[in-house]
mmJSON file of the N, C-alpha and C atoms, coordinates in Angstrom:
{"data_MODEL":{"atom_site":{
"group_PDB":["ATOM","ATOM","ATOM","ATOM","ATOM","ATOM","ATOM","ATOM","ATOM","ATOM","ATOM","ATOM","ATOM","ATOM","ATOM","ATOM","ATOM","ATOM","ATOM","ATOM","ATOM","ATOM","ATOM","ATOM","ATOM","ATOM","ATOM","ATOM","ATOM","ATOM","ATOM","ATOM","ATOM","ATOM","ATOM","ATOM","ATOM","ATOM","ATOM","ATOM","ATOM","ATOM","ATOM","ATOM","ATOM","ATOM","ATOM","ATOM","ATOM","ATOM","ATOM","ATOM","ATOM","ATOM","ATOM","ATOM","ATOM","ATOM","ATOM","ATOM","ATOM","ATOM","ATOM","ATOM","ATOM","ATOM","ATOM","ATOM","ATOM","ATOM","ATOM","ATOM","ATOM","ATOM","ATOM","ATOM","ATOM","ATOM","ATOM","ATOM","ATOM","ATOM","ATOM","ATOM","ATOM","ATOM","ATOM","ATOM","ATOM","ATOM","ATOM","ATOM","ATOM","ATOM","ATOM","ATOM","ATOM","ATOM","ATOM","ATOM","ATOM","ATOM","ATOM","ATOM","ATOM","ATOM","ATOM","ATOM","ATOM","ATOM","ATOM","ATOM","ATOM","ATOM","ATOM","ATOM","ATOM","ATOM","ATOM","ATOM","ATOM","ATOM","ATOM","ATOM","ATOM","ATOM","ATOM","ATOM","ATOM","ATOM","ATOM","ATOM","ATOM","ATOM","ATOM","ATOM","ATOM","ATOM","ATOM","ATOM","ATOM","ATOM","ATOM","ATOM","ATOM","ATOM","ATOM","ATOM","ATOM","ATOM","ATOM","ATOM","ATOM","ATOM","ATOM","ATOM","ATOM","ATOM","ATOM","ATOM","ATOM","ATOM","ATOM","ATOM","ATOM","ATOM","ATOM","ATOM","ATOM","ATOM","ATOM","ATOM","ATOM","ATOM","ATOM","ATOM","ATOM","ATOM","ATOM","ATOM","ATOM","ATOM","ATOM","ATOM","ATOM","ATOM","ATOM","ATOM","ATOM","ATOM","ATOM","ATOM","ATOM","ATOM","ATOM","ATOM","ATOM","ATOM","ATOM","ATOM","ATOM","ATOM","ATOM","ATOM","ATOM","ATOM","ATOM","ATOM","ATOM","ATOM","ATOM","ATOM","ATOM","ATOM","ATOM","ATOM","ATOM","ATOM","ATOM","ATOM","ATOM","ATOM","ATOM","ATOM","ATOM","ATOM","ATOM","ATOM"],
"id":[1,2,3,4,5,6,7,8,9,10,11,12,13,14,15,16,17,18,19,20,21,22,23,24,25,26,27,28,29,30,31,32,33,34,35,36,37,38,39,40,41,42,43,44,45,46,47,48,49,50,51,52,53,54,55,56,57,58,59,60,61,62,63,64,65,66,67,68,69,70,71,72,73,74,75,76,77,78,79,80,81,82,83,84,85,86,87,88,89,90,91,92,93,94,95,96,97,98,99,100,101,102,103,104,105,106,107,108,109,110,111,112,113,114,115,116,117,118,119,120,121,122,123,124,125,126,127,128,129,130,131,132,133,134,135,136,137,138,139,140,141,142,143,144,145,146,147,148,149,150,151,152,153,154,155,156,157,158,159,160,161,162,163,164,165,166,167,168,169,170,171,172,173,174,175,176,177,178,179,180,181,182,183,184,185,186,187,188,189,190,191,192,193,194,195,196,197,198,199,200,201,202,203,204,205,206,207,208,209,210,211,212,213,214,215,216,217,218,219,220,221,222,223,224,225,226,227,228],
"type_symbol":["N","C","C","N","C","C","N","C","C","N","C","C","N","C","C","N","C","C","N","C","C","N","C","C","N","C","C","N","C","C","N","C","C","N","C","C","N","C","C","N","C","C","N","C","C","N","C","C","N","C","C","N","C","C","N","C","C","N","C","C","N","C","C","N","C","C","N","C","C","N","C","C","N","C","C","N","C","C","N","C","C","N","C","C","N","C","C","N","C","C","N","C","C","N","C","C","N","C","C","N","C","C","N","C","C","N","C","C","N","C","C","N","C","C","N","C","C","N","C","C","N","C","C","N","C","C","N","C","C","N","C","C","N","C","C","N","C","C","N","C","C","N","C","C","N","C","C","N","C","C","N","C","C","N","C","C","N","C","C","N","C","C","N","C","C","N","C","C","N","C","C","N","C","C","N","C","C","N","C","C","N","C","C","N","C","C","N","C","C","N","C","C","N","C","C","N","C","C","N","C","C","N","C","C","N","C","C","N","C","C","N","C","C","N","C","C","N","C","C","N","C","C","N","C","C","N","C","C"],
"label_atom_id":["N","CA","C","N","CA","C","N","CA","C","N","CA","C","N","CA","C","N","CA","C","N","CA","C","N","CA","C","N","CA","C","N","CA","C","N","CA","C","N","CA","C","N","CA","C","N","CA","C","N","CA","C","N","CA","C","N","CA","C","N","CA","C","N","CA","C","N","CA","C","N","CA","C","N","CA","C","N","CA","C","N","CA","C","N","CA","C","N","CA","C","N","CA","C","N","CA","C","N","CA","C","N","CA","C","N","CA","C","N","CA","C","N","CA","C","N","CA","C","N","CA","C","N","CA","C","N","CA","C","N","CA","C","N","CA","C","N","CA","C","N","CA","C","N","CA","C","N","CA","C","N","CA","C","N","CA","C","N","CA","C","N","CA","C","N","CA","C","N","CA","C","N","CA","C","N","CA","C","N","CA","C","N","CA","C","N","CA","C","N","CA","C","N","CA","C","N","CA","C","N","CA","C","N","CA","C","N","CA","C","N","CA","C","N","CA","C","N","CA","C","N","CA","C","N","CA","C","N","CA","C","N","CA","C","N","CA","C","N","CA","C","N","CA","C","N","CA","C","N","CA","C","N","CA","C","N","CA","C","N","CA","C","N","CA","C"],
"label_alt_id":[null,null,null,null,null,null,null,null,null,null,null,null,null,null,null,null,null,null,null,null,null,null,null,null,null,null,null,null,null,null,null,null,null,null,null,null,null,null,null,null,null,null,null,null,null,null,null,null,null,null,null,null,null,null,null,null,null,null,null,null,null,null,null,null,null,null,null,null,null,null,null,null,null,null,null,null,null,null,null,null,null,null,null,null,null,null,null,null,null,null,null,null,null,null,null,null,null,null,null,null,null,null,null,null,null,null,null,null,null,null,null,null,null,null,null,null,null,null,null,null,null,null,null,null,null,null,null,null,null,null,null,null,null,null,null,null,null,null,null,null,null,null,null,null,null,null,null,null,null,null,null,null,null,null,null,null,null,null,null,null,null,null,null,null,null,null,null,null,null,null,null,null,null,null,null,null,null,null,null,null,null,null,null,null,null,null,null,null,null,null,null,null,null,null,null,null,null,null,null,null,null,null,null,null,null,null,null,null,null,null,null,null,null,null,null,null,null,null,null,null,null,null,null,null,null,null,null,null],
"label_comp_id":["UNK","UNK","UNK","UNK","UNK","UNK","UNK","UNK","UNK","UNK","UNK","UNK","UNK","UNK","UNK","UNK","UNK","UNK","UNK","UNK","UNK","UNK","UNK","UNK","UNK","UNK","UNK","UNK","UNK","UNK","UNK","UNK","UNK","UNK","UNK","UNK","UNK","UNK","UNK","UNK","UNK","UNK","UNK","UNK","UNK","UNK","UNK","UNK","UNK","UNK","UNK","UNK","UNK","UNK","UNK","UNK","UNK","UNK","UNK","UNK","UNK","UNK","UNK","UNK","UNK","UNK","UNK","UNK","UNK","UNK","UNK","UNK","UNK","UNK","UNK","UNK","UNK","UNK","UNK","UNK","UNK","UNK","UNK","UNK","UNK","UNK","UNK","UNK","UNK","UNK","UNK","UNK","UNK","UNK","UNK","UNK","UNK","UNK","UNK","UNK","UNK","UNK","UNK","UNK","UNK","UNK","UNK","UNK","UNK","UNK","UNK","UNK","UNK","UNK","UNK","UNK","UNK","UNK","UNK","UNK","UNK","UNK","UNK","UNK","UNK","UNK","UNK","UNK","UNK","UNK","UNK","UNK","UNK","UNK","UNK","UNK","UNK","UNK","UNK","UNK","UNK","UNK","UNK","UNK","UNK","UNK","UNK","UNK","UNK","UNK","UNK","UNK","UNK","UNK","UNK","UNK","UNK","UNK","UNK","UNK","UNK","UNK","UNK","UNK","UNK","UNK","UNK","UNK","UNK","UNK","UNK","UNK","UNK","UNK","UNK","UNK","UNK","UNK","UNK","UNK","UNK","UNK","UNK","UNK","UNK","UNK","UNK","UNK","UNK","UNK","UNK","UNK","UNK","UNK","UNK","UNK","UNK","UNK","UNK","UNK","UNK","UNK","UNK","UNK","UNK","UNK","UNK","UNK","UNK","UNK","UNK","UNK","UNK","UNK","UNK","UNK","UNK","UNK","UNK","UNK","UNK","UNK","UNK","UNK","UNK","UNK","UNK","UNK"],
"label_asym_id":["A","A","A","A","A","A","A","A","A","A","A","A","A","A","A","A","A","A","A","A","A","A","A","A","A","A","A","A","A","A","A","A","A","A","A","A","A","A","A","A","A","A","A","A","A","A","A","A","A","A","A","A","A","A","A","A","A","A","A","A","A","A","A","A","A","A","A","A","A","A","A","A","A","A","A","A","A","A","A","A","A","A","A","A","A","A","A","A","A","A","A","A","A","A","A","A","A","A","A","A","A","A","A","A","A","A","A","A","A","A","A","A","A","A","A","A","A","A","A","A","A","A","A","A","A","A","A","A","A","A","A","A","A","A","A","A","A","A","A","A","A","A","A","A","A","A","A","A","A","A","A","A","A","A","A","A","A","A","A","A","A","A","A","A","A","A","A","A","A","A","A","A","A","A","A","A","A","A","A","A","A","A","A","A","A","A","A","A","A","A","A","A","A","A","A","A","A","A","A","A","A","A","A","A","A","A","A","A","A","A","A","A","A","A","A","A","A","A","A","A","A","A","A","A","A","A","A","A"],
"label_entity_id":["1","1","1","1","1","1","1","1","1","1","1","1","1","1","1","1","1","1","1","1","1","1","1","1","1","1","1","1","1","1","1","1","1","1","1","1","1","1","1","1","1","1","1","1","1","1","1","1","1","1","1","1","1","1","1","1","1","1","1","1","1","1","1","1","1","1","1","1","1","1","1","1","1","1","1","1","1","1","1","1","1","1","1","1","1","1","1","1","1","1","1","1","1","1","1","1","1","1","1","1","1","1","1","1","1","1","1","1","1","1","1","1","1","1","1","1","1","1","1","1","1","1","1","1","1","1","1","1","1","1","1","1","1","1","1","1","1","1","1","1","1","1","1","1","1","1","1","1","1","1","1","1","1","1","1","1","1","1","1","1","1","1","1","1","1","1","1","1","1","1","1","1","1","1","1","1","1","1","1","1","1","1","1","1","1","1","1","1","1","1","1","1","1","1","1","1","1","1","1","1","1","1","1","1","1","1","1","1","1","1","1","1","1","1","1","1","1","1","1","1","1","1","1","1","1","1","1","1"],
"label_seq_id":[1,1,1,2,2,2,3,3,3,4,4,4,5,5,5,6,6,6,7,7,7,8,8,8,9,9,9,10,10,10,11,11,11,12,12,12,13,13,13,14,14,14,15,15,15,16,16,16,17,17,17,18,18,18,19,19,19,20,20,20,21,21,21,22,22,22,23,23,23,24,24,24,25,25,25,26,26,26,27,27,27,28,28,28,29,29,29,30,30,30,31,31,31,32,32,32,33,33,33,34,34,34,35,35,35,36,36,36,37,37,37,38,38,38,39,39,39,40,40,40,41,41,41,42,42,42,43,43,43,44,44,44,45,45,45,46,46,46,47,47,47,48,48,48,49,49,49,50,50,50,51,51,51,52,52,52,53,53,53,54,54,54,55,55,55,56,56,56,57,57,57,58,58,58,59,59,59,60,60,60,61,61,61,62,62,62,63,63,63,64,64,64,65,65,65,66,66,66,67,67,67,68,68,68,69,69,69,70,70,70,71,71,71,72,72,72,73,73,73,74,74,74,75,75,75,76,76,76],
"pdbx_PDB_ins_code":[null,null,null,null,null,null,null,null,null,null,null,null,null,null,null,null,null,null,null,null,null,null,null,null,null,null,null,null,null,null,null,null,null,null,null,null,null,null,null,null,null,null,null,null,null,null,null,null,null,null,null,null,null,null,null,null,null,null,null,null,null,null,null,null,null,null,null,null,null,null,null,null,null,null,null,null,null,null,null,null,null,null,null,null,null,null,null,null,null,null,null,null,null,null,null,null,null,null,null,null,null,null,null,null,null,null,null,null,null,null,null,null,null,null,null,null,null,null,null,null,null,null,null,null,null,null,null,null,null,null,null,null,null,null,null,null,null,null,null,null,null,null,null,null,null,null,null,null,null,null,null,null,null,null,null,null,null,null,null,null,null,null,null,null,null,null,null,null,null,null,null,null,null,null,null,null,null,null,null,null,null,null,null,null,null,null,null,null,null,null,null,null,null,null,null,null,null,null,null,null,null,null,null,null,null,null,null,null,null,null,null,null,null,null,null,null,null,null,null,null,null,null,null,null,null,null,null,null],
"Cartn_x":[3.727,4.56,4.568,4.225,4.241,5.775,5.838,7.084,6.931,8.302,8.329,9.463,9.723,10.219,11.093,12.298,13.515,14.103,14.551,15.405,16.659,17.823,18.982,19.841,19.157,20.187,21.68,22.79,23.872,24.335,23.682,23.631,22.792,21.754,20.748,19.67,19.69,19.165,17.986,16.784,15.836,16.21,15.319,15.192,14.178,13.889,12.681,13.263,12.631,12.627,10.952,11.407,10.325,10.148,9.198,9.647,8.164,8.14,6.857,6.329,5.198,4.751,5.2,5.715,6.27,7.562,8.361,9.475,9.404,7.929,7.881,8.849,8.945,9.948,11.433,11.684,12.909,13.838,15.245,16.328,16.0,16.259,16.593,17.935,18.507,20.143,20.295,20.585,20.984,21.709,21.53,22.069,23.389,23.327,24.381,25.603,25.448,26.373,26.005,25.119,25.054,24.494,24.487,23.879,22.404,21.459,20.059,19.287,18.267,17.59,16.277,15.724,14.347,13.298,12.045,11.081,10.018,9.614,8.877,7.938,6.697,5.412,5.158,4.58,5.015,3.726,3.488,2.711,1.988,0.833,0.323,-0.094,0.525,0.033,-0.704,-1.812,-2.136,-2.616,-2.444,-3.31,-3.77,-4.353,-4.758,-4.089,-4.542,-3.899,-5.333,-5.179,-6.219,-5.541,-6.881,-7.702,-6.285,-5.289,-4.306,-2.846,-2.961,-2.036,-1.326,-1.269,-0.183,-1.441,-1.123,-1.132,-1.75,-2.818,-3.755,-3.751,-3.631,-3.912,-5.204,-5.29,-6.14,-6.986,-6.192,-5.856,-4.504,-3.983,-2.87,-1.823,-0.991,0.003,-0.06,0.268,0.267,1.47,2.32,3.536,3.564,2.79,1.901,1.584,2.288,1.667,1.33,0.125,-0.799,-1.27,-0.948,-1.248,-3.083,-3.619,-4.615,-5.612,-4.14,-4.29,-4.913,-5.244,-4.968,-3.601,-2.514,-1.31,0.021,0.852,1.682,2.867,2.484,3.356,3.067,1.61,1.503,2.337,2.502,3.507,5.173,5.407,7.202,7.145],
"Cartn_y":[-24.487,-23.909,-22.391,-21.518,-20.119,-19.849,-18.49,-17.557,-16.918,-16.46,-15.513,-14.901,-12.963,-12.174,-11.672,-11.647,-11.252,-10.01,-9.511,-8.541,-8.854,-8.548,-8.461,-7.173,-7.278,-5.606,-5.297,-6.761,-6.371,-6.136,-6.707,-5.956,-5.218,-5.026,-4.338,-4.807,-5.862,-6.386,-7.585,-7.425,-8.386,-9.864,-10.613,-12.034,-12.498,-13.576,-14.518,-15.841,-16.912,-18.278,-18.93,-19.938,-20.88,-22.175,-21.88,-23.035,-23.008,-24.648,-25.337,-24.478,-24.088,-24.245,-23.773,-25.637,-26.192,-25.55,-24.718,-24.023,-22.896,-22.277,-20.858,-20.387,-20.666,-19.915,-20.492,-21.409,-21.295,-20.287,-20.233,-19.302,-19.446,-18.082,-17.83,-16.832,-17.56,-16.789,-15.926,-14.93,-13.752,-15.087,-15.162,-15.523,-14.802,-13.616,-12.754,-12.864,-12.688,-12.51,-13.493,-14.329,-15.428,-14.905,-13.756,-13.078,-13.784,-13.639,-14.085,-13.181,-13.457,-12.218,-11.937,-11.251,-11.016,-10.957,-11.673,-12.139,-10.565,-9.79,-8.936,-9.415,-8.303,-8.049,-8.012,-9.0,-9.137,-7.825,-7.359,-6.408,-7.514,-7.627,-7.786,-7.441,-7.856,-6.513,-7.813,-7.379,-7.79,-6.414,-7.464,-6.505,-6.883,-6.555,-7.202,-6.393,-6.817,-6.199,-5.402,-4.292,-3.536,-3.642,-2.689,-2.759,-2.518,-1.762,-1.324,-2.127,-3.272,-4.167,-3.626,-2.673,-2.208,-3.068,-2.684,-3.052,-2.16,-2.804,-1.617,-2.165,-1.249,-1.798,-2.496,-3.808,-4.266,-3.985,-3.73,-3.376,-3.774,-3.577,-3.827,-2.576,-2.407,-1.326,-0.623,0.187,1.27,2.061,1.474,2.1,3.851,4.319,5.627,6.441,6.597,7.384,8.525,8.664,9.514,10.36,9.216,9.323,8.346,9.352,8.679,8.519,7.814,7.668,6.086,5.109,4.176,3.089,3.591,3.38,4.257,3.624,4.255,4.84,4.573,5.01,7.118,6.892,8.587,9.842,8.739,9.34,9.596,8.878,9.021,10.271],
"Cartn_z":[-16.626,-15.585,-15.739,-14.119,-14.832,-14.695,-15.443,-15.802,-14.268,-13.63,-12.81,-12.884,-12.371,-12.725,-12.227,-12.149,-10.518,-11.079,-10.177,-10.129,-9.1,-9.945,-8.717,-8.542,-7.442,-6.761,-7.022,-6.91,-7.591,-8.838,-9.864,-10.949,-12.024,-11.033,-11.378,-13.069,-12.979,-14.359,-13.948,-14.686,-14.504,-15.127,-14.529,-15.209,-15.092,-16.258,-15.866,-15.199,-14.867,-14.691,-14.56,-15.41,-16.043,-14.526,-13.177,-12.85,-12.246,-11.668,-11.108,-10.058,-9.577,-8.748,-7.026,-7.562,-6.017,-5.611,-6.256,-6.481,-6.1,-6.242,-6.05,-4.885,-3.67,-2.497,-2.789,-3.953,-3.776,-4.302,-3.824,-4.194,-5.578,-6.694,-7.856,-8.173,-8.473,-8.663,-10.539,-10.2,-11.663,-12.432,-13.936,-14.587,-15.053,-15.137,-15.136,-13.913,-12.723,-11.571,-10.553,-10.754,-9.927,-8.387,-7.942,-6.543,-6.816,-5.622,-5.052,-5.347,-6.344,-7.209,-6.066,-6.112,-5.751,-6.364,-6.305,-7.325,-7.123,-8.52,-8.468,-9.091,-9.237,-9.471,-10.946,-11.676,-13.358,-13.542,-14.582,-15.42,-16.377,-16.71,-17.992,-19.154,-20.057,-21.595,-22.455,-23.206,-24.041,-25.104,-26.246,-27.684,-28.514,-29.301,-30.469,-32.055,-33.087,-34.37,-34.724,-35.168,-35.567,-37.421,-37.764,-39.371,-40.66,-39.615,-40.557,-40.089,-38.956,-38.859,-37.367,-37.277,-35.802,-34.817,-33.894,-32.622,-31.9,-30.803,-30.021,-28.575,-27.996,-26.191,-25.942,-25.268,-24.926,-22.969,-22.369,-20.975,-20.719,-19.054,-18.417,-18.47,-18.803,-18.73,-19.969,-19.636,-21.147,-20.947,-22.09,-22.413,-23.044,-23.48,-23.597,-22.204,-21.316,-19.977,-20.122,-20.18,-20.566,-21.671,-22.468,-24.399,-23.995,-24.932,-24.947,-26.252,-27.166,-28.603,-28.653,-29.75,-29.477,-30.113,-30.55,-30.968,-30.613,-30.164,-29.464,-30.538,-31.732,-32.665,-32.735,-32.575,-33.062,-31.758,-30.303,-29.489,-29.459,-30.386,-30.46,-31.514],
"occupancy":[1.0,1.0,1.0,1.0,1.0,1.0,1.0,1.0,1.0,1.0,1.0,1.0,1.0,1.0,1.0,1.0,1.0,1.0,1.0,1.0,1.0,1.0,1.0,1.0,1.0,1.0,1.0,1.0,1.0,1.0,1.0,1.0,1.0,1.0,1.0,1.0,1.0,1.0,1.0,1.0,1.0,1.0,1.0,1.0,1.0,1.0,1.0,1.0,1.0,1.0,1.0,1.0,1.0,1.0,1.0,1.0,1.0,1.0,1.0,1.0,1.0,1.0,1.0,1.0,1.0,1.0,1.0,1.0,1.0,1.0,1.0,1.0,1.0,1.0,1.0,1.0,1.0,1.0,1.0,1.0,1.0,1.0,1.0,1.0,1.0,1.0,1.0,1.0,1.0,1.0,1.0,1.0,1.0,1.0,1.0,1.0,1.0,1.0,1.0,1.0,1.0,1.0,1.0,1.0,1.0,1.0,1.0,1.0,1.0,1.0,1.0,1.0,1.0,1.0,1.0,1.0,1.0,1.0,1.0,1.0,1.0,1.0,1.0,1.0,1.0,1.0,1.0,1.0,1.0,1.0,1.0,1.0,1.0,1.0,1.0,1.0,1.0,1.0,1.0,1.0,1.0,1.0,1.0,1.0,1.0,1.0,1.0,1.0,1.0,1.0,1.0,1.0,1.0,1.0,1.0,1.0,1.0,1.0,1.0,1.0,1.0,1.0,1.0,1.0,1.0,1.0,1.0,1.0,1.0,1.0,1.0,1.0,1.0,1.0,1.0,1.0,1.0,1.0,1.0,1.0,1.0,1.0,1.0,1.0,1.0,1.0,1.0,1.0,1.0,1.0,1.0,1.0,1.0,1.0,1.0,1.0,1.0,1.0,1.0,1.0,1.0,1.0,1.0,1.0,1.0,1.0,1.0,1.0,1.0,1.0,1.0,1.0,1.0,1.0,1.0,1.0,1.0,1.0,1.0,1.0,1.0,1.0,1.0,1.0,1.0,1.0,1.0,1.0],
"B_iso_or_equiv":[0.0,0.0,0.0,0.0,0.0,0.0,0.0,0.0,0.0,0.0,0.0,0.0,0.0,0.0,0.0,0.0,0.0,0.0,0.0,0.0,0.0,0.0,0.0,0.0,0.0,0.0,0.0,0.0,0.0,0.0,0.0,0.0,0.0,0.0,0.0,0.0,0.0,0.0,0.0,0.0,0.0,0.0,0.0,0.0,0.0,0.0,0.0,0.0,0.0,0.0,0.0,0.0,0.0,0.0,0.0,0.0,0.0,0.0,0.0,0.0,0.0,0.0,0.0,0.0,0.0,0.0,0.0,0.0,0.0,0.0,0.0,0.0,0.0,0.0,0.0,0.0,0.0,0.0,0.0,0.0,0.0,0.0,0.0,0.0,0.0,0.0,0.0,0.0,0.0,0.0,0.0,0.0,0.0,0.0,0.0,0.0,0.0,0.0,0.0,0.0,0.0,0.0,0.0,0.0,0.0,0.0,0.0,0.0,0.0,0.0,0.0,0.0,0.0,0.0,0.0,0.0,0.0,0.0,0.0,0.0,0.0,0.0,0.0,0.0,0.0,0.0,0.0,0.0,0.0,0.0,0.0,0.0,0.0,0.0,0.0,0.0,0.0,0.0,0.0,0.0,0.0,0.0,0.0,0.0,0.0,0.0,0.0,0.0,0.0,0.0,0.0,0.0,0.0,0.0,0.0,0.0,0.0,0.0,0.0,0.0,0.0,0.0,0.0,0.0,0.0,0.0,0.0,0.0,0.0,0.0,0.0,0.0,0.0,0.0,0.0,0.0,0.0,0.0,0.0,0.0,0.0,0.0,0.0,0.0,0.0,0.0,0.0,0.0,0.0,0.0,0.0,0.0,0.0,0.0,0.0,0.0,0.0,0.0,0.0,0.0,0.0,0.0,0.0,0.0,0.0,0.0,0.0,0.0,0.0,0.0,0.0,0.0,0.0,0.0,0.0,0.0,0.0,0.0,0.0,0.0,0.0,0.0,0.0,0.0,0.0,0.0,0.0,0.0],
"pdbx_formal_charge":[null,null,null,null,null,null,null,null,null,null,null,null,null,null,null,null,null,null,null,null,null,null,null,null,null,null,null,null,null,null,null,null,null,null,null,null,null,null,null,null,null,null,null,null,null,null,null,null,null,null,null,null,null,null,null,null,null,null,null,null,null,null,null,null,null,null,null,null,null,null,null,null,null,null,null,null,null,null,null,null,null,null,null,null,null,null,null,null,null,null,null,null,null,null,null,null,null,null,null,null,null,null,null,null,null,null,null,null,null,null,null,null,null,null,null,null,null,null,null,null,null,null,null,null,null,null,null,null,null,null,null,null,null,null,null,null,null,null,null,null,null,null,null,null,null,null,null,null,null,null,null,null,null,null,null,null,null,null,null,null,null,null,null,null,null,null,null,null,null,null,null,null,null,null,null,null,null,null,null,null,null,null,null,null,null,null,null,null,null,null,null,null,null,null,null,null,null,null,null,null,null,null,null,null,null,null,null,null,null,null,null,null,null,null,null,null,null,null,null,null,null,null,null,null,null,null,null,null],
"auth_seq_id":[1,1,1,2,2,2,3,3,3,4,4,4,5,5,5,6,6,6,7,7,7,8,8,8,9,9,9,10,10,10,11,11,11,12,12,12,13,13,13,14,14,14,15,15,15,16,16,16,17,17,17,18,18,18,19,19,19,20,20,20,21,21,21,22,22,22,23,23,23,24,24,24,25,25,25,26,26,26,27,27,27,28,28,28,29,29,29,30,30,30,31,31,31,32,32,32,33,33,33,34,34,34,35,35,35,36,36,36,37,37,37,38,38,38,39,39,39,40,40,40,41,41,41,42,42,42,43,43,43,44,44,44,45,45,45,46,46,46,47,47,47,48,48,48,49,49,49,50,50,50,51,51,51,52,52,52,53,53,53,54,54,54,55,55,55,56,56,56,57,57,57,58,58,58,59,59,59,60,60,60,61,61,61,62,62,62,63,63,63,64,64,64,65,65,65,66,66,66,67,67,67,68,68,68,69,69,69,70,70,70,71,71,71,72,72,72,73,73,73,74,74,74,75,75,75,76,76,76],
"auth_comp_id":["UNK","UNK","UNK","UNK","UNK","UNK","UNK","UNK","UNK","UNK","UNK","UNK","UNK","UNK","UNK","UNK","UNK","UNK","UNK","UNK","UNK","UNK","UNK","UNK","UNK","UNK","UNK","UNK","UNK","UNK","UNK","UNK","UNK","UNK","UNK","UNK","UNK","UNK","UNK","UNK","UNK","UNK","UNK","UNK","UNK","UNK","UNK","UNK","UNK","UNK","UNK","UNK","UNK","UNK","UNK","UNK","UNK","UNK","UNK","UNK","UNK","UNK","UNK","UNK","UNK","UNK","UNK","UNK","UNK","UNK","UNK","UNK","UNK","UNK","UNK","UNK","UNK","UNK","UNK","UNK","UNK","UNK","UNK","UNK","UNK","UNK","UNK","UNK","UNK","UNK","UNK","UNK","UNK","UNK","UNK","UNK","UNK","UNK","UNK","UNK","UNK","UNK","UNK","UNK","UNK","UNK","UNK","UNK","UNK","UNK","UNK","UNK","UNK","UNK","UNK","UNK","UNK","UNK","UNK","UNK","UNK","UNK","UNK","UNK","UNK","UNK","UNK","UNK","UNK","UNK","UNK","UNK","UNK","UNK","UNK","UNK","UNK","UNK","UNK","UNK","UNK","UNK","UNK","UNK","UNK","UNK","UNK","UNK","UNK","UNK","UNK","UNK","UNK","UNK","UNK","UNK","UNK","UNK","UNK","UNK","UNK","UNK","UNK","UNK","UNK","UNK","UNK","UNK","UNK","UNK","UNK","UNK","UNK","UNK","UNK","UNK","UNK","UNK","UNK","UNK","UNK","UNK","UNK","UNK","UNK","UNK","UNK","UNK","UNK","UNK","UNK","UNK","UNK","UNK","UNK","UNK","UNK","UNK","UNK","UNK","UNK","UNK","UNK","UNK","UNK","UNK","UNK","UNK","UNK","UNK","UNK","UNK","UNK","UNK","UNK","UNK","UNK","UNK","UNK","UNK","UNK","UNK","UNK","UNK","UNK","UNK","UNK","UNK"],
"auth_asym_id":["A","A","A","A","A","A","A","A","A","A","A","A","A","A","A","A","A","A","A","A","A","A","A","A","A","A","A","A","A","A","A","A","A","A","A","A","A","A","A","A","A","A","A","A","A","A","A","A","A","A","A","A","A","A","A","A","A","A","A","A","A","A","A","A","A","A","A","A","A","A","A","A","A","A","A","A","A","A","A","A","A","A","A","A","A","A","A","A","A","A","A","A","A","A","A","A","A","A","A","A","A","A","A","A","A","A","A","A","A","A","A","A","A","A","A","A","A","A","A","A","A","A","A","A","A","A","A","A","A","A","A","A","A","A","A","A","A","A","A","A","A","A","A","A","A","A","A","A","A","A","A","A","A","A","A","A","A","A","A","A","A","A","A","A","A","A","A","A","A","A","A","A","A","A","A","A","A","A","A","A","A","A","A","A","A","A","A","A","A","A","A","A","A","A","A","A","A","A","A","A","A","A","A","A","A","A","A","A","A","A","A","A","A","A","A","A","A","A","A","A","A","A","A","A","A","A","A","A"],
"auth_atom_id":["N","CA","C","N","CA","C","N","CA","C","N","CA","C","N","CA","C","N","CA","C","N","CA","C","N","CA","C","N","CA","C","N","CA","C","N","CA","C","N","CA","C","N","CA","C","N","CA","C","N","CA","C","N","CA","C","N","CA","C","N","CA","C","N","CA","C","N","CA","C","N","CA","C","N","CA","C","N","CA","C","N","CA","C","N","CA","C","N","CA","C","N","CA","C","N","CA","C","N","CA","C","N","CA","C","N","CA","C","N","CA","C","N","CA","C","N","CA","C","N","CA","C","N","CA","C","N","CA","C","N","CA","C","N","CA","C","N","CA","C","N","CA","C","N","CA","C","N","CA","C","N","CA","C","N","CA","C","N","CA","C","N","CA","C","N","CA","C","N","CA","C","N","CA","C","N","CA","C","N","CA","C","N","CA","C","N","CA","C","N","CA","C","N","CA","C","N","CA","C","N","CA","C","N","CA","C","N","CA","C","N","CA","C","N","CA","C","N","CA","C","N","CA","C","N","CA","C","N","CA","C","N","CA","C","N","CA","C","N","CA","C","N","CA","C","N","CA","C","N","CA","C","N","CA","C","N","CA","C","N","CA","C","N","CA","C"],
"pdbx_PDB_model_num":[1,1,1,1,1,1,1,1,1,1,1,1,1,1,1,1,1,1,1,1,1,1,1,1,1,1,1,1,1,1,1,1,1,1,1,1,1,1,1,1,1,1,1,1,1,1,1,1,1,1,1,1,1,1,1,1,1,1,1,1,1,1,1,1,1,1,1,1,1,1,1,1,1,1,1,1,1,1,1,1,1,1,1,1,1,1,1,1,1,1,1,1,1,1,1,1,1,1,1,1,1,1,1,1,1,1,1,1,1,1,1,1,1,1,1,1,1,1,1,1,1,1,1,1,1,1,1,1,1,1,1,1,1,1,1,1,1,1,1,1,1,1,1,1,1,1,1,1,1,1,1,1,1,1,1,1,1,1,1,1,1,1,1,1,1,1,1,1,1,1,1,1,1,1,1,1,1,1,1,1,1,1,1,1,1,1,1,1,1,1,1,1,1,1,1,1,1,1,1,1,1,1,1,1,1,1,1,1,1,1,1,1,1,1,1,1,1,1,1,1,1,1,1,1,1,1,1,1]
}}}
């Protein structure tokens, strides 16, 4: 079953929900405030572990905007 990603305008906080398919157009309500969330556009991140154990961008989003290291540690 995929994951999909809401946002609700009244209290401004994301969510997931785990549901079928066949579900996709139905209502998804905030777990928080119970209002009618709106389903957004998920991001994909993957990575792998490099030679010294951290973590390296594989594609998809890059939390680094416009670091063009390959660890996001040498940016903070």
């Amino acid at each position: 079953m995929p994951i999909y990603e809401y946002f609700c305008s009244k209290c401004k906080s994301k969510f997931e929900l785990l549901r079928s398919m066949k579900c996709l157009n139905d209502d998804a309500f905030c777990p928080t405030c119970n209002a009618k969330g709106q389903k957004i556009l998920s991001t994909f991140n993957s990575s792998s572990k490099g030679t010294d154990g951290g973590s390296i961008p594989m594609g998809g989003f890059n939390n680094c905007s416009g670091c063009s290291q390959a660890s996001c540690s040498s940016c903070n």
